[in-house]
C-alpha positions in Angstrom: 48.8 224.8 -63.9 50.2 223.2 -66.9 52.1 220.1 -66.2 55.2 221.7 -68.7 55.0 224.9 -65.9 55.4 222.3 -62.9 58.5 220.3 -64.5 59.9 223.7 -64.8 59.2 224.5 -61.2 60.4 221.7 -59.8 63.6 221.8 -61.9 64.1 225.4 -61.0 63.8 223.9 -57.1 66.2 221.2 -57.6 68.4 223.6 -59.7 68.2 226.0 -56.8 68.6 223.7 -54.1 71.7 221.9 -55.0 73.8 224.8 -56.4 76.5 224.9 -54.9 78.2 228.2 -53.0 81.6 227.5 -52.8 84.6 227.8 -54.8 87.4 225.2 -55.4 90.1 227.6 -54.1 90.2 228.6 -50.9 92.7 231.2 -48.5 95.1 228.6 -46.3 97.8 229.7 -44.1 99.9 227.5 -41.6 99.5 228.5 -37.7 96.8 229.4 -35.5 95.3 232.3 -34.6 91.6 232.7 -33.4 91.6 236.2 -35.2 91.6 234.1 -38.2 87.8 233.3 -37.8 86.2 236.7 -38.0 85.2 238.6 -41.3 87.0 241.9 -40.1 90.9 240.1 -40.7 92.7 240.1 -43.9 93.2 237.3 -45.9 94.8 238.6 -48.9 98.5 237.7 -48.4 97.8 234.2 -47.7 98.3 231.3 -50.0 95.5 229.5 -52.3 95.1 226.2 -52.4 91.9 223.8 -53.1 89.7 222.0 -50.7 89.5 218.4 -51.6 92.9 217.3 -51.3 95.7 217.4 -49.1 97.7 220.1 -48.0 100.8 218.4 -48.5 100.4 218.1 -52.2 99.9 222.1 -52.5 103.3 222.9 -51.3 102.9 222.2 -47.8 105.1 219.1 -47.4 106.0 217.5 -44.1 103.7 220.2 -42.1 102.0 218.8 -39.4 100.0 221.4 -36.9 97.5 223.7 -37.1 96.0 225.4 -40.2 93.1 227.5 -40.7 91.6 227.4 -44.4 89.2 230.4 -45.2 86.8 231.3 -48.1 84.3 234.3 -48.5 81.0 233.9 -50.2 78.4 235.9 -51.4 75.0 234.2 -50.9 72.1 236.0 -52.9 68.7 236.5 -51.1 67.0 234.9 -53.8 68.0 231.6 -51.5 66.7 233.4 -49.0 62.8 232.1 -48.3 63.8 228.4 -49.7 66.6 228.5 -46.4 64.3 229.6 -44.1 61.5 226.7 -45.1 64.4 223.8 -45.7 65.9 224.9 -42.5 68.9 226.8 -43.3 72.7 225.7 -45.7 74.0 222.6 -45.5 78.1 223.0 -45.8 79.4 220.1 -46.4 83.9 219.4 -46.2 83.9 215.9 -47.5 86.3 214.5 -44.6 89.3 217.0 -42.7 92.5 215.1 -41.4 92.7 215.1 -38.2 90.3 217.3 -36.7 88.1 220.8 -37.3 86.4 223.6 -35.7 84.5 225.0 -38.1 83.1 228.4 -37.9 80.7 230.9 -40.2 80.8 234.5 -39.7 83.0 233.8 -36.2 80.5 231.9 -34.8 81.1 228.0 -34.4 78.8 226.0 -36.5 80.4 222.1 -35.6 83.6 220.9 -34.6 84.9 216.7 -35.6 87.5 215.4 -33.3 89.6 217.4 -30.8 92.2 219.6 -30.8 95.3 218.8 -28.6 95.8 218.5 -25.5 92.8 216.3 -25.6 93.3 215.0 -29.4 90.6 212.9 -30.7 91.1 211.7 -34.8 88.1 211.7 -37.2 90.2 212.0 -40.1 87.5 209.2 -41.8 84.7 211.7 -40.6 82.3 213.3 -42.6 81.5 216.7 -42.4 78.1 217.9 -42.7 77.6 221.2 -40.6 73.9 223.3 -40.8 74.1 227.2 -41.0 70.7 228.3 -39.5 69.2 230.7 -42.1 69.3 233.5 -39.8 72.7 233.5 -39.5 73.3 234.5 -43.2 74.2 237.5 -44.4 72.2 238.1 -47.7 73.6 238.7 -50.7 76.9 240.5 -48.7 80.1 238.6 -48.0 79.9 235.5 -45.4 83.0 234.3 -44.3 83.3 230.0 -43.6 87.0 229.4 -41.1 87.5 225.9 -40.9 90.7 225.9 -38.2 92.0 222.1 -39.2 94.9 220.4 -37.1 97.1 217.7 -38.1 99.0 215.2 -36.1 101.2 213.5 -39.4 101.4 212.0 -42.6 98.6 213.4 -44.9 96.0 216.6 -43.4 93.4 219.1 -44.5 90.2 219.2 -46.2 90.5 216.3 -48.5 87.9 214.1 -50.9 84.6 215.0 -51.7 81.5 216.6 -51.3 82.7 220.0 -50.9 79.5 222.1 -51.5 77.3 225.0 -49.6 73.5 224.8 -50.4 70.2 225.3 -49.1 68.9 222.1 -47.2 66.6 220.1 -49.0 66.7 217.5 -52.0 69.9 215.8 -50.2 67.4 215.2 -47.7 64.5 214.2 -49.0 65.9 211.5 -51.7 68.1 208.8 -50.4 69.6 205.7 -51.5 70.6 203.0 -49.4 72.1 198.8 -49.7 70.6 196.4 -47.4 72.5 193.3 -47.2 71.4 190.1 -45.3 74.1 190.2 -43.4 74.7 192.9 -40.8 78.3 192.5 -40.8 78.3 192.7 -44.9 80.6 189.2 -45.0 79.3 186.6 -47.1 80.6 182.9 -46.3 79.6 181.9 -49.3 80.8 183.1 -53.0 77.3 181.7 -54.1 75.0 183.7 -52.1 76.1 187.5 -52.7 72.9 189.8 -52.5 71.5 192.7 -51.3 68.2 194.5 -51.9 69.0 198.6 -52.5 66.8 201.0 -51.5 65.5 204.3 -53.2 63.9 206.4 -51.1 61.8 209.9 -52.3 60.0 211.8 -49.9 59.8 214.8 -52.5 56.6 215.7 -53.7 57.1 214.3 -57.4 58.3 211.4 -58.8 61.7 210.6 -60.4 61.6 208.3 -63.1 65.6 207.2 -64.0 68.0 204.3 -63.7 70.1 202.9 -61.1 73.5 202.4 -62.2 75.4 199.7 -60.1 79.2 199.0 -59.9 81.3 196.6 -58.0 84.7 197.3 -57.4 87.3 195.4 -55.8 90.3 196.3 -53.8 92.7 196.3 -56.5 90.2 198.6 -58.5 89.5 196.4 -61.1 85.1 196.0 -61.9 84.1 192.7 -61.1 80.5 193.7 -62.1 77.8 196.2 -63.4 74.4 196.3 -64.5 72.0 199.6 -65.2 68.2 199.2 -63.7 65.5 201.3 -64.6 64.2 202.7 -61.5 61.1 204.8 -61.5 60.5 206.1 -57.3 57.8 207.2 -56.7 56.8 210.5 -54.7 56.6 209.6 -50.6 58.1 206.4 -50.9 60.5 203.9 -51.2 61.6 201.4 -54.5 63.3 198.1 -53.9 65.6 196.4 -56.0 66.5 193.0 -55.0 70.8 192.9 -56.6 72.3 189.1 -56.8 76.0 189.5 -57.6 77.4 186.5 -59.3 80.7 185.1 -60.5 82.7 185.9 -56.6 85.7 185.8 -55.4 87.0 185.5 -51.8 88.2 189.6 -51.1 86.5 192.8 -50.6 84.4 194.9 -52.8 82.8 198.6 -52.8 79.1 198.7 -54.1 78.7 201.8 -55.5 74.7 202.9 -56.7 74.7 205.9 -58.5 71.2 207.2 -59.5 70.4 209.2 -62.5 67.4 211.1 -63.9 66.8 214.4 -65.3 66.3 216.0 -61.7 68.3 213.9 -59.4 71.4 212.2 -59.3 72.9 210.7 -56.1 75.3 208.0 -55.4 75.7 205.9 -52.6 78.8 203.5 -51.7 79.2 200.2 -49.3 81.1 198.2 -48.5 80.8 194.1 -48.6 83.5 191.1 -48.2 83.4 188.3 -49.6 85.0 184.6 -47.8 87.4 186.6 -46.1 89.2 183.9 -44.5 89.9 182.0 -48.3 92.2 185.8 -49.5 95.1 184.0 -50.0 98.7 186.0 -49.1 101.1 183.1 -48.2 104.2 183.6 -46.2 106.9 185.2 -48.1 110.2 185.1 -45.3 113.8 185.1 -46.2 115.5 182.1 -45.7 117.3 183.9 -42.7 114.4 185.0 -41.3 114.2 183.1 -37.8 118.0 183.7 -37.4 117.4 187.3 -37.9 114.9 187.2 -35.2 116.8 185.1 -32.8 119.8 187.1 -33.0 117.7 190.7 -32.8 116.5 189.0 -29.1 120.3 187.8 -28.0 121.2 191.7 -28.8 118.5 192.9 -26.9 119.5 190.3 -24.1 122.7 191.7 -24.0 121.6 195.3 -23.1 121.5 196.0 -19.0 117.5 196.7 -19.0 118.5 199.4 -16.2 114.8 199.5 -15.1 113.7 203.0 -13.3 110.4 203.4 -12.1 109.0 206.8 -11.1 105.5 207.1 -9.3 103.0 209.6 -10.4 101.4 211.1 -7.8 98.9 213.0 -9.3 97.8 210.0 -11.1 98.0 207.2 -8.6 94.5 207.7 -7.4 91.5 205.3 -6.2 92.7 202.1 -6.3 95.7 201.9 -8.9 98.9 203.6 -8.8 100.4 204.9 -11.8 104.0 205.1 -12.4 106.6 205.7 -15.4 109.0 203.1 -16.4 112.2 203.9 -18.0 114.5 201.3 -19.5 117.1 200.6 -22.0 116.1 198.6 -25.1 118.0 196.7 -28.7 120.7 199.6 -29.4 120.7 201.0 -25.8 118.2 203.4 -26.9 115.7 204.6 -23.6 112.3 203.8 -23.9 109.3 204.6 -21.5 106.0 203.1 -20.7 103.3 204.1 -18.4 102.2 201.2 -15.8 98.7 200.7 -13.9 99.3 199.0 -10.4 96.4 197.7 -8.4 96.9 199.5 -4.8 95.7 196.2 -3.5 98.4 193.3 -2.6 98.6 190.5 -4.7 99.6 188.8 -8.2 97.8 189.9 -10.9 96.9 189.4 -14.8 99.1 191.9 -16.8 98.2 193.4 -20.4 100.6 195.0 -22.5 98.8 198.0 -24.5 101.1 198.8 -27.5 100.4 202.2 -29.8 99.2 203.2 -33.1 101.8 204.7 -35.5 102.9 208.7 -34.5 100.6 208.6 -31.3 101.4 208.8 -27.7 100.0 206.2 -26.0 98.7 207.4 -22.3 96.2 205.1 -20.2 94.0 207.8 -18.7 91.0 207.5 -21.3 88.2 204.7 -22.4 90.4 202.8 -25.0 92.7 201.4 -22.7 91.8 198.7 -19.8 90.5 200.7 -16.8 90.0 198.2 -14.2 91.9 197.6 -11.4 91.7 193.8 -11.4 94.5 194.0 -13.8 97.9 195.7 -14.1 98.3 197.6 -17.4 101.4 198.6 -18.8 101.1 200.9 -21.7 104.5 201.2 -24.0 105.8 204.2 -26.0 107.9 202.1 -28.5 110.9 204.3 -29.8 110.7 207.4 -31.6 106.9 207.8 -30.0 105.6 209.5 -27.0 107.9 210.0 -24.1 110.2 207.8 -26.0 112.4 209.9 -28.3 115.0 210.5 -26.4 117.7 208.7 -28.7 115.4 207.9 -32.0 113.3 210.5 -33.0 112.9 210.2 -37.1 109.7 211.9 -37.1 106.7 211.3 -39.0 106.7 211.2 -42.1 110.3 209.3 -42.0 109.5 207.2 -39.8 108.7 204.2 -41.6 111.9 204.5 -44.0 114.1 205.0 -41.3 117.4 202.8 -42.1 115.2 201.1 -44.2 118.3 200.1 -46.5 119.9 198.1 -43.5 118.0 195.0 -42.2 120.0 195.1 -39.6 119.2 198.8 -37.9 115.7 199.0 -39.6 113.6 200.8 -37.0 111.2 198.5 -36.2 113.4 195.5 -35.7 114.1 197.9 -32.7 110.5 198.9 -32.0 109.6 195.1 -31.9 112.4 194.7 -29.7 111.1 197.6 -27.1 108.0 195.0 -26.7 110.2 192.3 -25.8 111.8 194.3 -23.1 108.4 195.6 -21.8 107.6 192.2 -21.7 110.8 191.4 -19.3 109.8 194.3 -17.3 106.9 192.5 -16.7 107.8 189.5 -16.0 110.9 190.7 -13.3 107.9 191.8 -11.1 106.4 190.2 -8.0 103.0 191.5 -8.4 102.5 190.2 -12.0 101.2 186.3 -12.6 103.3 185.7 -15.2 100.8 182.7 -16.8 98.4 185.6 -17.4 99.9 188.4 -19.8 98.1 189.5 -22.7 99.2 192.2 -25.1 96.7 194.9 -26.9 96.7 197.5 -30.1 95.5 199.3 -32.7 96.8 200.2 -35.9 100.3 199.9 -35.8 100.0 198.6 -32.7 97.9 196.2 -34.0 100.9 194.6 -35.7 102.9 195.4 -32.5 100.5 193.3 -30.9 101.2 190.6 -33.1 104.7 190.7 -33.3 104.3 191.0 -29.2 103.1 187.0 -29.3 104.9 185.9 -32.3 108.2 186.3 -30.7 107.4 185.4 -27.7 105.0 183.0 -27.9 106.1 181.3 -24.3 104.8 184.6 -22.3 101.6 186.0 -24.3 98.3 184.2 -23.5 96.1 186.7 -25.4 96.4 188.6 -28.3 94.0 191.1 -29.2 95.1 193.2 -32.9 92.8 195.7 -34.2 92.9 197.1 -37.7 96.6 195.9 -38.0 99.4 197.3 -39.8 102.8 196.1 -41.4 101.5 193.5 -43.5 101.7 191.9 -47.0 103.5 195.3 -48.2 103.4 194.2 -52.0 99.5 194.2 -52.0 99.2 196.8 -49.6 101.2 199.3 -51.5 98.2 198.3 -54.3 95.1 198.8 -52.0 96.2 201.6 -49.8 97.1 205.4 -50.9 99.6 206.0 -47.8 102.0 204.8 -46.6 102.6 203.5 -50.4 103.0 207.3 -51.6 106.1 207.6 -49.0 108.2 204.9 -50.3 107.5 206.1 -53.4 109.5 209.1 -53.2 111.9 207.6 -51.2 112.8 205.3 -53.9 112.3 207.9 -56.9 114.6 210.7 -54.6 117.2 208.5 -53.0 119.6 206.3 -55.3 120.2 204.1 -52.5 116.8 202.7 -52.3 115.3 200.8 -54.4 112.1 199.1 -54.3 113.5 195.4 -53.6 115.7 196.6 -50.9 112.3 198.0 -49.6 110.2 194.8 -50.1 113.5 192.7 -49.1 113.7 194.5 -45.5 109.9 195.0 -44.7 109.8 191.2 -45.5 111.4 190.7 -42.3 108.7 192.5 -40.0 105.7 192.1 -42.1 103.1 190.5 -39.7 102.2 187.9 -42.0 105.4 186.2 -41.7 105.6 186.3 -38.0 102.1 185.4 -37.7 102.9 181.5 -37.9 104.4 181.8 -34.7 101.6 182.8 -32.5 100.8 180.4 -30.6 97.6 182.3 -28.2 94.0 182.7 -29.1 93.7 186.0 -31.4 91.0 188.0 -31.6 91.0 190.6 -34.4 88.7 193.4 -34.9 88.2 195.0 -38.7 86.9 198.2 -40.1 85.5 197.4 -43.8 86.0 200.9 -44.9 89.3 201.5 -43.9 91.8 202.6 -46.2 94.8 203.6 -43.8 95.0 199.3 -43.2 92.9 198.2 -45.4 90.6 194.4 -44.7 92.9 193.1 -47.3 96.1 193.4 -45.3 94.5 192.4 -42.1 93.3 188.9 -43.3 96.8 188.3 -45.1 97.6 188.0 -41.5 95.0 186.2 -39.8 94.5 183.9 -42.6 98.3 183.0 -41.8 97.5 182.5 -38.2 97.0 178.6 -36.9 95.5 179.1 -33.7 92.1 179.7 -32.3 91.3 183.0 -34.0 88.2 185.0 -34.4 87.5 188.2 -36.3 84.6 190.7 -35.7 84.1 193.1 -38.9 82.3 196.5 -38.7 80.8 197.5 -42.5 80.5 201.0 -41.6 84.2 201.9 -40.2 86.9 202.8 -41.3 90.3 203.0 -39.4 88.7 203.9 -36.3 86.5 201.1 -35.1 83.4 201.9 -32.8 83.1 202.2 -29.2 81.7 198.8 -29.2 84.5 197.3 -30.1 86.5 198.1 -27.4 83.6 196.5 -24.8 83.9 193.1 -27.1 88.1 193.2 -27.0 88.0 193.7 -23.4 85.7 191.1 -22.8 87.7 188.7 -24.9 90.9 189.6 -22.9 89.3 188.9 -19.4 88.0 185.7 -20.8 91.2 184.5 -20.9 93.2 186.2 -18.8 90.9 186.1 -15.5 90.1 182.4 -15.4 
């Protein structure tokens, strides 16, 4: 065989192998109906809109729920023999906001996340899902039903890859960064390094370059250099990468390699003296007036504390009841708290919610021993909580946003405060022990828990935290930015330094010089809902024993290990 007949084998493989099946547009409709995911029901009055980015910017504004997105696809039978020896299609939807079921000809190929009543998010999920070959219908119509539901702010099939293909070059070349680090943070500007791995275990050789970029969080290149790479077949090339010329803040490595039959790219993450990003203080000169006042208000308002027992929940060795009581405005709030059946006093934590959830305390993220009484709070306009606010989401986070005064979250803060006097009104709580506990938004609940009252909270445990340094954050993160945006280009009365003016008052970093309890904070280096950057504007701000841990592979939702290491942190201090 002649060596010019091979090349064009092998490039007729690779050609073959990475073509990809599916169109850009694809059948969407709003609602749910598990009819939807057979071939046999007609799609042809429904809308068309394109995988890859959000539904909300096709027209479907403000839609939260379930939708079902549909496309039908011809797959010749010339892939037919290559499918059965790879293994079958690989369909890949990039990453689906909140959650998917994902079926091909009706049957269900892979689900991410959970629908409600049991909702699990994996918005920052990948989708990869495999199609056994046998499953296919050959060069005849094959129907992919990807049923997507979305809790708020942005949802569908968004970002990329987007592609249907026969398994096999994806797999077989891969490209990887170790660093010398597992947690990607270097403490020193002067050692940034990594060795990047190319790894072929196709049966020929790839001679090309490797083409490496280093971004930072404001977009701008900080570096990039082009490396001939040849890999060899069945194994692996290593290219040792010393980065110079840092700076303290966080960076994407992106490797993308490129010959004439391959081209891949690969992207990490890395962070750089995190505790030297510098994001000073920028509080009004009213600021601890505007706080002091917002607590005399809220002392003012008759708490009028009602607590109901659960029944059906008050089982083994905890009772579980719900606690009503009126917070800063009047308005009713509601929180859910964990009892030890046992008599006696006992530590308290205070678990505070992530932004549009409702916070329960029946699964593996909240405290579930009983040596501790939990109180989980459903700050206003959340959960069970909406009885007088309910702005909805998106809207939320602009609500009164024009008044400092009745801006929602000088309210939400305020709800903590009275969770906190719930607390401490009751016998069975030792009042020297009481930590407080989020994620997210609740993250900077959490903070703004021990900030303002930093006589009470012992512990203070934020993880991925939100509401901070807004003028940066509206640089490094795509949402919420996108909703003040059209709040200030559709409503006269905003503008953006009303906007910066009120956020200044509950931005985290300002509040954080008041903490006065050990902090642990846990960070996902990938995350662009609250990005690192806006998390260590905070800590960095902090003067208190303070530790961070920092997962390189997460985004906003950290890994299950995280919540053994918080817990672990909070009994350290609170069970002494």
């Amino acid at each position: 065989m002649s060596k010019l007949f091979t090349i064009f084998l092998v490039i007729s493989y690779v050609t073959l192998h990475s073509q990809n099946l599916l169109s850009g547009k694809w059948k969407f409709k709003t609602g749910d109906d598990m009819q939807w995911k057979n071939n046999t029901y007609a799609d042809a009055q429904w809308s068309e809109i394109y995988a890859g980015i959000v539904f909300e910017k096709q027209g479907f504004e403000n839609y939260d729920g379930i939708a079902w997105y549909r496309q039908s696809i011809t797959i010749p039978s010339s892939f037919k023999s290559d499918a059965q020896k790879m293994g079958g299609l690989i369909l890949k939807l990039a990453k689906i906001d909140d959650a998917d079921e994902t079926y091909f000809n009706g049957e269900l190929i892979g689900k991410t996340g959970s629908f409600p009543p049991n909702f699990l998010n994996a918005y920052d999920q990948y989708r990869e899902y495999t199609i056994p070959a046998d499953k296919v219908k050959w060069d005849a119509p094959n129907l992919v039903a990807v049923r997507v539901y979305d809790g708020s702010g942005n949802g569908g099939i968004y970002g990329d890859p987007l592609s249907l293909s026969v398994k096999g070059f994806d797999d077989s070349f891969d490209i990887s960064a170790v660093f010398p680090v597992t947690n990607h943070v270097f403490l020193s500007a002067k050692d940034v390094k990594c060795n990047i791995q190319l790894k072929n275990t196709f049966y020929i050789d790839f001679k090309g370059s490797a083409n490496i970029t280093v971004r930072n969080d404001f977009g701008k290149i900080t570096y990039e250099k082009s490396i001939p790479a040849t890999v060899k077949k069945n194994s692996t090339t290593n290219m040792p990468v010393s980065i110079p010329d840092m700076q303290p803040g966080f960076y994407q490595l992106i490797i993308d390699y490129q010959s004439p039959l391959a081209h891949k790219t690969h992207i990490s993450t890395f962070a750089c003296e995190p505790e030297k990003v510098l994001s000073p203080t920028d509080a009004q000169p009213d600021f601890a007036d505007y706080w002091n006042r917002a607590k005399k208000e809220l002392a003012a308002v008759a708490p009028q504390y009602n607590i109901i027992i659960v029944d059906s929940l008050s089982k083994g060795n905890k009772n579980m009841y719900v606690v009503e009581m009126r917070s800063l405005g009047n308005v009713l709030v509601r929180a859910w708290y964990s009892v030890p059946k046992k008599q006696g006093k006992y530590p308290a934590l205070l678990h505070v919610q992530g932004y549009s959830s409702y916070l329960k305390l029946t699964d593996k993220y909240h405290y579930q021993s009983d040596d501790m009484i939990v109180m989980g709070l459903n700050i206003r306009g959340h959960g069970f909580s909406k009885d007088n606010i309910n702005p909805g989401f998106p809207g939320y986070l602009q609500h009164q946003i024009n008044d400092k005064e009745m801006y929602i979250y000088r309210g939400a803060y305020m709800d903590c405060r009275r969770a906190l006097d719930f607390l401490f009104s009751r016998n069975e709580v030792d009042t020297t022990r009481v930590g407080v506990e989020g994620g997210s938004q609740g993250g900077a609940l959490s903070i703004a828990t021990a900030a303002l009252n930093p006589e009470r909270i012992k512990v203070c445990v934020p993880g991925v935290p939100f509401l901070s340094d807004f003028k940066d954050y509206f640089v490094v993160g795509n949402w919420p930015a996108y909703e003040f945006k059209k709040l200030v280009e559709t409503d006269k009365a905003s503008t953006w330094d009303k906007v910066y003016h009120t956020l200044s008052y509950i931005d985290i970093k300002n509040l954080a010089p008041w903490v006065k309890c050990p902090v642990l904070m846990g960070v996902g280096l990938k995350d662009d809902i609250c990005p690192p950057h806006i998390n260590f504007a905070m800590y960095n701000n902090l003067s208190v024993p303070k530790q961070y841990v920092i997962y390189p592979h997460a985004g906003h939702g950290l890994p299950d290990e995280y919540t053994n290491v918080k817990f672990e942190f909070i009994r350290q201090k609170l069970m002494k």
